[in-house]
N, C-alpha and C positions, 0 to 999 in steps of 0.2 A: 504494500500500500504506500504511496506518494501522500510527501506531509501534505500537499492541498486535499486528498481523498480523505487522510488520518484527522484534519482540522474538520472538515465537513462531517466525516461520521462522529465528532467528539463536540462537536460545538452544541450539541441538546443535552449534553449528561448535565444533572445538576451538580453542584456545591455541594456537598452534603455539611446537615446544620451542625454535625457530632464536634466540627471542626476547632478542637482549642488553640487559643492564642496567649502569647507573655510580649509586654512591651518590650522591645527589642533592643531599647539603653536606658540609664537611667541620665537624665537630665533636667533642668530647670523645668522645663512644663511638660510634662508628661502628655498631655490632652492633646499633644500635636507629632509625638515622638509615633515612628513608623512599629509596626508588629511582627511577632515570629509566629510562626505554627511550631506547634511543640506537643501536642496531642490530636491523631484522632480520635480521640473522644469513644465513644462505644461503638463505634461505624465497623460494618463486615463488610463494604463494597467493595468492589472488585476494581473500581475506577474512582479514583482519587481525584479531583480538583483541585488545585490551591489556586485561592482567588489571588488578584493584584492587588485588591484594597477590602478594607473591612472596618466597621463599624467599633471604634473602639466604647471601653466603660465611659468615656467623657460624652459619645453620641459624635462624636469625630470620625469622620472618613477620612482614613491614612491607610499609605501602603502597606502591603505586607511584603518583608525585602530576606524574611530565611525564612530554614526547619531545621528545627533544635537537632542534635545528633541521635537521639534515640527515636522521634518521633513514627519512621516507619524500622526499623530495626526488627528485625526477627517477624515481619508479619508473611506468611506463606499464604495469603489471601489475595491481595492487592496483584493486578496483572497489568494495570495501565497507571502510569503517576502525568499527569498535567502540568505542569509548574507556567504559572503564568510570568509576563515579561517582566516583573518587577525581582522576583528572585534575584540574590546578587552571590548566594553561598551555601555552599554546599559541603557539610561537616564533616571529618572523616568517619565512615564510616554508617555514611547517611542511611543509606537503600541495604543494609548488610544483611544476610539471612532471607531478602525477599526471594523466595527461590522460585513464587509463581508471576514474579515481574516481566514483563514480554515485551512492553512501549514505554518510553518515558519522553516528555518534550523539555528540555535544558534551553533554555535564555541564552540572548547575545550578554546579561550582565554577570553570568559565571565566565570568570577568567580561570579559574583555579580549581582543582577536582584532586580531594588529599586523598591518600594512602588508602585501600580498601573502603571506598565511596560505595562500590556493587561488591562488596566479596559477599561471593553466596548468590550472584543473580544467574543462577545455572541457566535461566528460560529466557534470558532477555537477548532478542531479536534485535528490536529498533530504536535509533535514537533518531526525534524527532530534532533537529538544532534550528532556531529561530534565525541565524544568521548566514552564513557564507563557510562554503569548504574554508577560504583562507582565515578567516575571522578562525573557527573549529581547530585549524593547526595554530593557533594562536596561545591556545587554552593550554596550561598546565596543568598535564597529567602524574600525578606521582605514580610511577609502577618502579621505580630503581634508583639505589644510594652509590655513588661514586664515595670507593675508600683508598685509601692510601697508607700503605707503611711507611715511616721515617725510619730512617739509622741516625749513624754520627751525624754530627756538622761535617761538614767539608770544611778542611784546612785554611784558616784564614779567613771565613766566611761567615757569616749567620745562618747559612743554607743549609738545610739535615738534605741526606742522601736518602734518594727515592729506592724503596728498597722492593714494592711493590704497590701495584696498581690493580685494580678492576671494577667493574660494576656488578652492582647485583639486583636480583631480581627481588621485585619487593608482592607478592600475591594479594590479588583485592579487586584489583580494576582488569582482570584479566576478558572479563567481559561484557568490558566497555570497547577493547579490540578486538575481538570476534562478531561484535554486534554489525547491522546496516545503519549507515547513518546517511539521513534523509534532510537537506540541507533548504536556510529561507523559509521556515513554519511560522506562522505570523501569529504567535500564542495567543494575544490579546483578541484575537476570532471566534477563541474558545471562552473566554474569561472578562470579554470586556463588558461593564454596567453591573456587572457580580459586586452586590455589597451587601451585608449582614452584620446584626450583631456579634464581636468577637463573645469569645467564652474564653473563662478561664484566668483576666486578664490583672487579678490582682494576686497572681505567681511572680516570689520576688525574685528567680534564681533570674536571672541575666547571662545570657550566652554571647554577644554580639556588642563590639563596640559598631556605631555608624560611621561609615566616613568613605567615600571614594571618588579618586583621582580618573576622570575622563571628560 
């Protein structure tokens, strides 16, 4: 399926309401500071939403810019994740254990995808990307640690002696490289005028400083 075929069968799923939120920094006025998802809530659906904006405890309409690191962790239910255009991060170890996950749609505003982000996505097929193949190789992927042995200094030098070199294989993301990824999905197609009351939203654990550079 072609992300315009993947947008068009995705664009009538609802939101589901199960959906918990925690303000996403803490700062001087809360009533304007953007949201994270951090729980689904009691939901058993098979297709996931996350809206762009949501209705905070103030009666504020602000984005929603994560999802906390546990929030889909270990659910073997979930087959399709949504993520609309506002998403900016993605926790290590986000989607881990989803083993019945098959589609997911990732934003032009994930630059960065850490260490076992899908470990555990044995079923996922397709990556929906909102932006451009070259934008996509833009994106850092963690799959390998470049390490190095020193010896001595070198004579005369401050320079220790390379004694060995390699990379190594880091297991997690191995099926974000065997997946298709389907390039330009216009997420906000799926997700745009979606807004509800958040839930949940006076959880003080804060995962998320705001802030970025584009």
């Amino acid at each position: 399926m072609t992300y315009s075929e993947y947008c068009t069968a995705m664009k009538e799923e609802e939101i589901p309401e199960e959906l918990e939120f925690v303000q996403a920094i803490i700062w001087l006025h809360p009533y304007k500071l953007p949201l994270g998802l951090y729980s689904l809530g009691n939901s058993s659906r098979r297709i996931i939403k996350v809206p762009r904006i949501a209705v905070n405890r103030y009666g504020n309409t602000v984005p929603v810019i994560y999802i906390a690191k546990d929030t889909f962790a270990g659910n073997g239910t979930v087959t399709d994740i949504i993520l609309s255009s506002s998403i900016e991060r993605l926790p290590k170890g986000a989607f881990a254990g989803c083993s019945g996950l098959r589609n997911i749609t990732i934003p032009t505003r994930v630059r960065f995808i850490d260490e076992k982000t899908f470990d555990g996505c044995i079923s996922l097929e397709n990556v929906y990307y909102e932006g451009t193949e070259e934008e996509w190789d833009m994106i850092t992927v963690i799959h390998e640690r470049h390490e190095i042995d020193f010896g001595e200094c070198i004579p005369g030098t401050p320079v220790q002696e390379t004694i060995a070199e390699r990379r190594i294989h880091i297991p997690g993301n191995d099926a974000l490289f065997s997946a298709n990824i389907h390039f330009k999905c216009d997420l906000d197609i799926m997700t745009e005028g979606s807004s509800f009351i958040a839930r949940g939203t006076d959880v003080t654990e804060q995962h998320w400083s705001y802030g970025r550079n584009r």
